[in-house]
Chimera marker file (.cmm) of the C-alpha trace (Angstrom):
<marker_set name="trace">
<marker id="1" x="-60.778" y="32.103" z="30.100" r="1" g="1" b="0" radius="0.5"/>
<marker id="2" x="-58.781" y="31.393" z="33.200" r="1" g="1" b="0" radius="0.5"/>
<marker id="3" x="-60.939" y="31.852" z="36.739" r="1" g="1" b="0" radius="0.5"/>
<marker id="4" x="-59.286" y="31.838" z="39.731" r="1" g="1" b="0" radius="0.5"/>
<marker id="5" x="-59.786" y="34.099" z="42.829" r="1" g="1" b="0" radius="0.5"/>
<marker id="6" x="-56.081" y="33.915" z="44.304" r="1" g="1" b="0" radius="0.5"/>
<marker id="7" x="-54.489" y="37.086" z="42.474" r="1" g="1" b="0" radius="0.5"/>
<marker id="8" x="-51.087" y="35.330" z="42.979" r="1" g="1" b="0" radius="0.5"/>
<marker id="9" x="-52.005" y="32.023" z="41.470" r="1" g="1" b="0" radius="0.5"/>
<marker id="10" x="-54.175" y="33.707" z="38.500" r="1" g="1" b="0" radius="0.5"/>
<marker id="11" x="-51.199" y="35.926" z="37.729" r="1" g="1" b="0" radius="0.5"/>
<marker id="12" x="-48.983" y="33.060" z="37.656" r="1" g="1" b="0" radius="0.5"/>
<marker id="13" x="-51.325" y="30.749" z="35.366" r="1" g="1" b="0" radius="0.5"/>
<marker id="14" x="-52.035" y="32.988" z="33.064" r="1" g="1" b="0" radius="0.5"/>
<marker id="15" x="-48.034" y="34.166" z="32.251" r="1" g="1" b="0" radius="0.5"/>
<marker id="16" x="-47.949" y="30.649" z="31.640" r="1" g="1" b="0" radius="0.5"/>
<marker id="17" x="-50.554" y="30.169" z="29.364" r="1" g="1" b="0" radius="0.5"/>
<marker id="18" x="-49.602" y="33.441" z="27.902" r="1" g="1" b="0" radius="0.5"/>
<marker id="19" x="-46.155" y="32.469" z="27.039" r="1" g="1" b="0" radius="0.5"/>
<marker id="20" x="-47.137" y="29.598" z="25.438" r="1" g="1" b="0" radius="0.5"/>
<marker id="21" x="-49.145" y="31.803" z="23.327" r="1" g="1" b="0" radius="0.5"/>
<marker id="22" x="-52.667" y="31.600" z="24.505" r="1" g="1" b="0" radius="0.5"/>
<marker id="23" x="-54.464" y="34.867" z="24.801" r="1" g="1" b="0" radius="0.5"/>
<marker id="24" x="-55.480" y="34.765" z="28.292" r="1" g="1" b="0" radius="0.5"/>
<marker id="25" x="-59.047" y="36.623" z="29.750" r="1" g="1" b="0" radius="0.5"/>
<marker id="26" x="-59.199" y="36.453" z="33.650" r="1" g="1" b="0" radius="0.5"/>
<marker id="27" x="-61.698" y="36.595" z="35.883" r="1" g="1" b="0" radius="0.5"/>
<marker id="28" x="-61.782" y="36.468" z="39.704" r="1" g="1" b="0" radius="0.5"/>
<marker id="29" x="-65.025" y="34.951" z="40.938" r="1" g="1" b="0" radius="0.5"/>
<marker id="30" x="-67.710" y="33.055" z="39.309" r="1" g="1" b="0" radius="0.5"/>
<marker id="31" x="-70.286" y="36.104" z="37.632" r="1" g="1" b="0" radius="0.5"/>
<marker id="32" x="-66.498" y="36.993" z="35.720" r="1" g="1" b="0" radius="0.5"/>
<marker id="33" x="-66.576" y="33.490" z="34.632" r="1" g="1" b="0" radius="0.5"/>
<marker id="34" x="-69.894" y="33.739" z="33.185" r="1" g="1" b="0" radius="0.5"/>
<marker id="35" x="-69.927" y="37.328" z="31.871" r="1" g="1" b="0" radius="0.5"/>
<marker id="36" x="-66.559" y="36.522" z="30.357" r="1" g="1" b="0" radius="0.5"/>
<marker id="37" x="-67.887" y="33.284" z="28.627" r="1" g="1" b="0" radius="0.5"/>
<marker id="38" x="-71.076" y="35.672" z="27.833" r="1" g="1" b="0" radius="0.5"/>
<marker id="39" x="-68.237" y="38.440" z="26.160" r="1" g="1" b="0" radius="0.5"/>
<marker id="40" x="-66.301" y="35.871" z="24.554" r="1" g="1" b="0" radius="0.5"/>
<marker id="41" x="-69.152" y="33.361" z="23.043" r="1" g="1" b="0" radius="0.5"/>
<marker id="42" x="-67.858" y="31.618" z="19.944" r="1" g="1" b="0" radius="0.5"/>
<marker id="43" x="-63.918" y="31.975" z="20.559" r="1" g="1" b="0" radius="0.5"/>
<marker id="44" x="-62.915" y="30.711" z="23.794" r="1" g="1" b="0" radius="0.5"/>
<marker id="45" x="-60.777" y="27.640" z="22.737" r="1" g="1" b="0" radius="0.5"/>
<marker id="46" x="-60.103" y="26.966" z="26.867" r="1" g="1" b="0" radius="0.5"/>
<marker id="47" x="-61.915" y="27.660" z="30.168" r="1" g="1" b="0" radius="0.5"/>
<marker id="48" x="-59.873" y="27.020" z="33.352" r="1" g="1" b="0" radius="0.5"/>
<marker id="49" x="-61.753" y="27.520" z="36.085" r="1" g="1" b="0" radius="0.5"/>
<marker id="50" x="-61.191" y="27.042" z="40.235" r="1" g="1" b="0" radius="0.5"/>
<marker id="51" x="-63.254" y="24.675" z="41.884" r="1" g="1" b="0" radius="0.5"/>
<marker id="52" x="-64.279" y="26.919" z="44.467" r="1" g="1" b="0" radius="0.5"/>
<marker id="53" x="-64.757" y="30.443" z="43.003" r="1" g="1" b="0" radius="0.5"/>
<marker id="54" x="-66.592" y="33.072" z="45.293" r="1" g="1" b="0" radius="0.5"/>
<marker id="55" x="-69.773" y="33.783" z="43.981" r="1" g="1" b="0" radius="0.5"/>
<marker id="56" x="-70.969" y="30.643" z="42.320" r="1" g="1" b="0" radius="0.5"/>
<marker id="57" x="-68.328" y="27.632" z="42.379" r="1" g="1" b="0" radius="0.5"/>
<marker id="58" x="-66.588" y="26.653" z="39.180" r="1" g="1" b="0" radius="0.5"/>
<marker id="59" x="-68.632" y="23.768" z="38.989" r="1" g="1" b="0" radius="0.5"/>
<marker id="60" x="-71.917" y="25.618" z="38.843" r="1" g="1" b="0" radius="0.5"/>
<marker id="61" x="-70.422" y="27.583" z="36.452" r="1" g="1" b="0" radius="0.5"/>
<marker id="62" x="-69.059" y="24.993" z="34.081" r="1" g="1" b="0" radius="0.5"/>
<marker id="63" x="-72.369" y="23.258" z="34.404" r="1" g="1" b="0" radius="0.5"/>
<marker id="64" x="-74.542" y="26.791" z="33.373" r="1" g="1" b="0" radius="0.5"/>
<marker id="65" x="-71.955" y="27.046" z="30.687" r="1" g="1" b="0" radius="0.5"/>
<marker id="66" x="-72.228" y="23.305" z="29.276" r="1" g="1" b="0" radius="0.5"/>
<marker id="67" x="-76.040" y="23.608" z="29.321" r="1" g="1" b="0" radius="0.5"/>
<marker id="68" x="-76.181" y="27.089" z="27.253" r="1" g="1" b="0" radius="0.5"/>
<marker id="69" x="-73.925" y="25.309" z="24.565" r="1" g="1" b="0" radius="0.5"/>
<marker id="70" x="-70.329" y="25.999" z="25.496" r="1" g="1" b="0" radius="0.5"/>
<marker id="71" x="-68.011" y="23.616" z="23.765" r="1" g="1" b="0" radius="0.5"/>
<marker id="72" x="-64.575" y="24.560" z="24.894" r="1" g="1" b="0" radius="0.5"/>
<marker id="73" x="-62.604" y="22.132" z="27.010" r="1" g="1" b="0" radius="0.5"/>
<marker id="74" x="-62.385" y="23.032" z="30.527" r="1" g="1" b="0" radius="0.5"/>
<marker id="75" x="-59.796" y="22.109" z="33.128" r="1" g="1" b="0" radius="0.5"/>
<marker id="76" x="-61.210" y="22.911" z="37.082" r="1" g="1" b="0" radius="0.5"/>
<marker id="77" x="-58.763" y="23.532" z="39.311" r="1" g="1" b="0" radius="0.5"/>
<marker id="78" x="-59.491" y="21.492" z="42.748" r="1" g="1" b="0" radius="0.5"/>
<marker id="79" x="-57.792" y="21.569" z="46.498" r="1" g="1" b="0" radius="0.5"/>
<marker id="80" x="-55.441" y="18.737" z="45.872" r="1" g="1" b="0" radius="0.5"/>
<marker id="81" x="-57.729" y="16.232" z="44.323" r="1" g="1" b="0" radius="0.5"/>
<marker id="82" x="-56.569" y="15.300" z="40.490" r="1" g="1" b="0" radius="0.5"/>
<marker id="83" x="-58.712" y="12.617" z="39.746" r="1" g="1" b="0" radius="0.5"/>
<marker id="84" x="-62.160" y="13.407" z="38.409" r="1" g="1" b="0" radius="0.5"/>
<marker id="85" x="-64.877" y="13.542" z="40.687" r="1" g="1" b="0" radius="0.5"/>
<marker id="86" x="-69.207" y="13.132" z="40.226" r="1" g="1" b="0" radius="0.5"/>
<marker id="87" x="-69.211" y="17.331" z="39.445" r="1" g="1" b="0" radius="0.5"/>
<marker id="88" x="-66.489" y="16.440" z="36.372" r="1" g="1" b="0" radius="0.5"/>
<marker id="89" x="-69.140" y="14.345" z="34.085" r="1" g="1" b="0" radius="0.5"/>
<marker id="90" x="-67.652" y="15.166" z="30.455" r="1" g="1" b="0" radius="0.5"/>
<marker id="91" x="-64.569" y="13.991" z="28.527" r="1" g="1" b="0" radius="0.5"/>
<marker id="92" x="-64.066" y="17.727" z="27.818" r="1" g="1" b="0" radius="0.5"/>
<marker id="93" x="-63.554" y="18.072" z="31.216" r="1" g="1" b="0" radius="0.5"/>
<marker id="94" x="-60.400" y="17.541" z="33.532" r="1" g="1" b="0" radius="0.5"/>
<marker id="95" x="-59.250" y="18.315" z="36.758" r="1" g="1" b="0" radius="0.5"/>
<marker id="96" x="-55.550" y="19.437" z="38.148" r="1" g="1" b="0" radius="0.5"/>
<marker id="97" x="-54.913" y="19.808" z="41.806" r="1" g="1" b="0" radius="0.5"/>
<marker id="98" x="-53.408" y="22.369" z="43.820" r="1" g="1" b="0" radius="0.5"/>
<marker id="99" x="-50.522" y="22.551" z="44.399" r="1" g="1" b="0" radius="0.5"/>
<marker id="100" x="-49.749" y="21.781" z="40.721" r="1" g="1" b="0" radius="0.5"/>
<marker id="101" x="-46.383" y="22.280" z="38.350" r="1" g="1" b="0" radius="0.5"/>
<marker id="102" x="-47.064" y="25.433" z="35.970" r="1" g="1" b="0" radius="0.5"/>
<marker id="103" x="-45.841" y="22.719" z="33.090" r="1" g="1" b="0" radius="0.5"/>
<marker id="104" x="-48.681" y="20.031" z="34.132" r="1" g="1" b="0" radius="0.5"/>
<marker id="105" x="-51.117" y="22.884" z="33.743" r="1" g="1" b="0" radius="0.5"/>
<marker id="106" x="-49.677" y="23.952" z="30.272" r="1" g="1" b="0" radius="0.5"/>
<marker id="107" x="-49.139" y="20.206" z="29.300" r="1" g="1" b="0" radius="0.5"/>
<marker id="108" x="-53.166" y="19.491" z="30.047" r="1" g="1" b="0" radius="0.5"/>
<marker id="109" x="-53.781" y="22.962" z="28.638" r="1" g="1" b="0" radius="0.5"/>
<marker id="110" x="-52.624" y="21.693" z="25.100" r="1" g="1" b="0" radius="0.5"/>
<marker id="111" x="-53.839" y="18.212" z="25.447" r="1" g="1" b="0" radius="0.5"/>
<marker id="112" x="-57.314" y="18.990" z="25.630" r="1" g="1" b="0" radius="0.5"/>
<marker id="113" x="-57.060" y="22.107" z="23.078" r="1" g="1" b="0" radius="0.5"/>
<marker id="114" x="-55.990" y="19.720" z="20.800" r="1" g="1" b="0" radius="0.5"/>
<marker id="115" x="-58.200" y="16.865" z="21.372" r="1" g="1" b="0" radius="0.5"/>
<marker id="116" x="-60.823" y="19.540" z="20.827" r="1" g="1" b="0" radius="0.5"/>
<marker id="117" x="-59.768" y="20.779" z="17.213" r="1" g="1" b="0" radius="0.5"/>
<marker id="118" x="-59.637" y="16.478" z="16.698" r="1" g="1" b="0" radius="0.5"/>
<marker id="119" x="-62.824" y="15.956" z="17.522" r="1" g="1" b="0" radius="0.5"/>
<marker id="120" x="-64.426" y="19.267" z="15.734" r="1" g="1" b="0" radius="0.5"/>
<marker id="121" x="-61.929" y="19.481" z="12.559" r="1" g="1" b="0" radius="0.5"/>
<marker id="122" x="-60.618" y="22.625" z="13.933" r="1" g="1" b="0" radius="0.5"/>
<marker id="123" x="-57.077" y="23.343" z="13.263" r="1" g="1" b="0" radius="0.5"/>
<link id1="1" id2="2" r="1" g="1" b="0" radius="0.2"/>
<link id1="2" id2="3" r="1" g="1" b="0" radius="0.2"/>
<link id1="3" id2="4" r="1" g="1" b="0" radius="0.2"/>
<link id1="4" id2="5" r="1" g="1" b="0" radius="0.2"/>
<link id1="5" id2="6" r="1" g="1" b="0" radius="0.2"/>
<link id1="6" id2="7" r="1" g="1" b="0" radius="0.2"/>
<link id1="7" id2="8" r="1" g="1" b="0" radius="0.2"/>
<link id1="8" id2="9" r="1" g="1" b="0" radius="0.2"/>
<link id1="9" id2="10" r="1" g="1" b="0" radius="0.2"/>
<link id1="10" id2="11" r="1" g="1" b="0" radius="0.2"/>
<link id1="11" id2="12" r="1" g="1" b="0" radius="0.2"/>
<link id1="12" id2="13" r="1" g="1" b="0" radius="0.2"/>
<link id1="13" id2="14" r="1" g="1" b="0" radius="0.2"/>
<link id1="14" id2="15" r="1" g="1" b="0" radius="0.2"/>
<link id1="15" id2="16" r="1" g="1" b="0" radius="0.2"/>
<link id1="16" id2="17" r="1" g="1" b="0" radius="0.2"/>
<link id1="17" id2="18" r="1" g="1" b="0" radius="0.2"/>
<link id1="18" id2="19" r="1" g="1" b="0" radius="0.2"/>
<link id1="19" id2="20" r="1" g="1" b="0" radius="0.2"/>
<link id1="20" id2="21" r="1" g="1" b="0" radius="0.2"/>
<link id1="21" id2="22" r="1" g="1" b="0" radius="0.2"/>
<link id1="22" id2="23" r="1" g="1" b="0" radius="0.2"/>
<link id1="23" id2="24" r="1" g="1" b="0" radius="0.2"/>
<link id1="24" id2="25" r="1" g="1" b="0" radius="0.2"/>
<link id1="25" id2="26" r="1" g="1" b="0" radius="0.2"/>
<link id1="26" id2="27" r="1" g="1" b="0" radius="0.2"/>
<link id1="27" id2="28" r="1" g="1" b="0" radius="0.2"/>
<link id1="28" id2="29" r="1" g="1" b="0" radius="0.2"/>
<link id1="29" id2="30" r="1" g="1" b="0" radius="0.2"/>
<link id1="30" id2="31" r="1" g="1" b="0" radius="0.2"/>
<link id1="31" id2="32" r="1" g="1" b="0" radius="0.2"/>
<link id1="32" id2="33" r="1" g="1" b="0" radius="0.2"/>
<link id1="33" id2="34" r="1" g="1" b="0" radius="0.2"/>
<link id1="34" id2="35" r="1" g="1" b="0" radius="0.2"/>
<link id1="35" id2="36" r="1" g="1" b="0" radius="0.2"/>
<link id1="36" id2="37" r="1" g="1" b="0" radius="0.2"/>
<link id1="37" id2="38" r="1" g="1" b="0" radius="0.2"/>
<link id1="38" id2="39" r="1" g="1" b="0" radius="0.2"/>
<link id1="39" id2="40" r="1" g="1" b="0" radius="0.2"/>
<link id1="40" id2="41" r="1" g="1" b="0" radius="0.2"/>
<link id1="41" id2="42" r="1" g="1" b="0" radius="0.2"/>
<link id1="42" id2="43" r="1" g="1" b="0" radius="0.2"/>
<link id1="43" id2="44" r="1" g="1" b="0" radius="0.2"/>
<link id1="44" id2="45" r="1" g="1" b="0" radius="0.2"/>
<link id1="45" id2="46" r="1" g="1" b="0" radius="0.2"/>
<link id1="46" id2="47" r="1" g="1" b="0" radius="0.2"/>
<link id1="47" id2="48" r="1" g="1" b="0" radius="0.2"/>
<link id1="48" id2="49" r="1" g="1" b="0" radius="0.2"/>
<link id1="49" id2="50" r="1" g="1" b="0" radius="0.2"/>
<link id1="50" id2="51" r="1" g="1" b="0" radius="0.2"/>
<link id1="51" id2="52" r="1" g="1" b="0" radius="0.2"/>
<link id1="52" id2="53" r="1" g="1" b="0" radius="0.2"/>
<link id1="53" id2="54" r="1" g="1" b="0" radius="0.2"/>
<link id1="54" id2="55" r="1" g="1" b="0" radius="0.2"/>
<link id1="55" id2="56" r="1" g="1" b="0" radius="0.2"/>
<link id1="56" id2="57" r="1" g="1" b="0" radius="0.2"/>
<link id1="57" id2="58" r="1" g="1" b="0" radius="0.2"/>
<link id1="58" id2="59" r="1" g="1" b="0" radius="0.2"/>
<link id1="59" id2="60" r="1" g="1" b="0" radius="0.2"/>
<link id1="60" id2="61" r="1" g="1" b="0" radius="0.2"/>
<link id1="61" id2="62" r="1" g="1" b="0" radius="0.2"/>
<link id1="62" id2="63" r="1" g="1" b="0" radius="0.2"/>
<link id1="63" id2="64" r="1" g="1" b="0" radius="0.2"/>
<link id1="64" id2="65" r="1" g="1" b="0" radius="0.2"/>
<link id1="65" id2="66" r="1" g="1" b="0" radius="0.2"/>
<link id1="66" id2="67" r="1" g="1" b="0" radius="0.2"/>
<link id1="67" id2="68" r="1" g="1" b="0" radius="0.2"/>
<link id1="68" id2="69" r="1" g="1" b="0" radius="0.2"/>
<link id1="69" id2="70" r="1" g="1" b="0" radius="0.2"/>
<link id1="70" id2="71" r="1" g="1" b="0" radius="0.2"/>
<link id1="71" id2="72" r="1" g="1" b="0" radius="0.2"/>
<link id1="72" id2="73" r="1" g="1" b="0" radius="0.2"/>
<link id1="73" id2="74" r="1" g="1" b="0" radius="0.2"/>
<link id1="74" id2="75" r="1" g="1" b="0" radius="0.2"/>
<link id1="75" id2="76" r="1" g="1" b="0" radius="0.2"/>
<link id1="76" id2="77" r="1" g="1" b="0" radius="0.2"/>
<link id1="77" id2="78" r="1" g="1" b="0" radius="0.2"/>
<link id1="78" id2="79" r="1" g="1" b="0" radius="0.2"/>
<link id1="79" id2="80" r="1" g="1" b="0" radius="0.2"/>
<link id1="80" id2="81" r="1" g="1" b="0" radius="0.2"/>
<link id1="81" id2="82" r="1" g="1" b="0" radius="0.2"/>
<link id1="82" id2="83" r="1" g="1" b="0" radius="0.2"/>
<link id1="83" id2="84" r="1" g="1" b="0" radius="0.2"/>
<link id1="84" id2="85" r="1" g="1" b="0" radius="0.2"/>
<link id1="85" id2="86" r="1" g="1" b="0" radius="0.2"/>
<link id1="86" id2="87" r="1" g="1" b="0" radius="0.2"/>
<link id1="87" id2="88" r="1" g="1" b="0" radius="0.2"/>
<link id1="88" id2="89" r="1" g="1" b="0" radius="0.2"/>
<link id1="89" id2="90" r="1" g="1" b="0" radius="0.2"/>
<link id1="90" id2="91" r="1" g="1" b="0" radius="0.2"/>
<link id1="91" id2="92" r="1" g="1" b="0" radius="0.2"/>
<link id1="92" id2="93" r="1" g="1" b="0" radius="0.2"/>
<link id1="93" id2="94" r="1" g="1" b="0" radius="0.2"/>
<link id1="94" id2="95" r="1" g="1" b="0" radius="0.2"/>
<link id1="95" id2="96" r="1" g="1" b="0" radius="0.2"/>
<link id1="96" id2="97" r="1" g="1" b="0" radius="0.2"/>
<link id1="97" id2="98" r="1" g="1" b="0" radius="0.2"/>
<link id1="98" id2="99" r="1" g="1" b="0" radius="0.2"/>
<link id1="99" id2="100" r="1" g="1" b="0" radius="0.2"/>
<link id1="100" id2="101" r="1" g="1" b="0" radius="0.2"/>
<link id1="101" id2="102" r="1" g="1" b="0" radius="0.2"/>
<link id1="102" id2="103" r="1" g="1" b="0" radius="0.2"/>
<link id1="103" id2="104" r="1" g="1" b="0" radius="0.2"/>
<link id1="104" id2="105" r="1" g="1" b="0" radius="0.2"/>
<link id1="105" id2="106" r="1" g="1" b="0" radius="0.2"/>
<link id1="106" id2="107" r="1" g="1" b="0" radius="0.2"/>
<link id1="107" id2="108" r="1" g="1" b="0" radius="0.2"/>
<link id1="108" id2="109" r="1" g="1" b="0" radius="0.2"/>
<link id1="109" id2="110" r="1" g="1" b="0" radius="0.2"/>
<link id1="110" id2="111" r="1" g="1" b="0" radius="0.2"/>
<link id1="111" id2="112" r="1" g="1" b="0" radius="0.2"/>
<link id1="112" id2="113" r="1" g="1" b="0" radius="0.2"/>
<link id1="113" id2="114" r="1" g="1" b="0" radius="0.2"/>
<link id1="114" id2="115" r="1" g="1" b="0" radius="0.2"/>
<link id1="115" id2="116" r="1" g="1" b="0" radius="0.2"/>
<link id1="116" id2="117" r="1" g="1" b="0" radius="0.2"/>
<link id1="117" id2="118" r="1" g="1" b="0" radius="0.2"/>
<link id1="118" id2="119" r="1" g="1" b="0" radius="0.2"/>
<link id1="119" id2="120" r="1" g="1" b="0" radius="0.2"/>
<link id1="120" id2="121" r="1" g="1" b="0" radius="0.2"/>
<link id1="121" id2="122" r="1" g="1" b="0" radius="0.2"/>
<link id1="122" id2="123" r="1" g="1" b="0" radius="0.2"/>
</marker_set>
């Protein structure tokens, strides 16, 4: 799941992610993030949200999510801050600042994928 509320920039992330084979469900705001999460329980294998969704930030979001059992890696997308911060607690959990190379996002995309399927036996 991929929430960002730039159109431009949410277009562009998820062609990337999409063309590295990832099937991609957008939202725009933070109640898409949840009701997509809600819609998508079980298989979401990534969640990519923007720091500062309208609606509820990415943060609260990814925190609601985390505490009603939501396993999949998560990469928030911050203003130009890469380094994880007091609201990124988790090692399932990292951060990519704007701007940011389409290949850095794919390239932490598949990192933490993968360290996922490690740690759960996943393929």
């Amino acid at each position: 799941i991929l929430a960002e509320h730039h159109d431009y920039l949410r277009d562009i992330a998820a062609q990337t992610l999409r063309l590295a084979g990832y099937e991609v469900v957008t939202a725009k705001d933070g109640y898409e993030l949840i009701e997509a999460s809600r819609r998508h329980r079980g298989s979401v294998r990534l969640l990519v949200c923007e720091e500062n969704l309208r609606g509820r930030t990415g943060l609260e979001c990814l925190h609601d999510l985390r505490a009603a059992g939501e396993a999949a890696p998560a990469i928030v997308i911050t203003d130009g801050v890469e380094e994880r911060h007091e609201g990124i607690a988790d090692r399932r959990t990292a951060s990519i600042g704007k701007p940011f190379k389409t290949s850095d996002l794919l390239r932490l995309a598949r990192t933490l994928v993968q360290e996922a399927a490690g740690l759960t036996g996943s393929p």
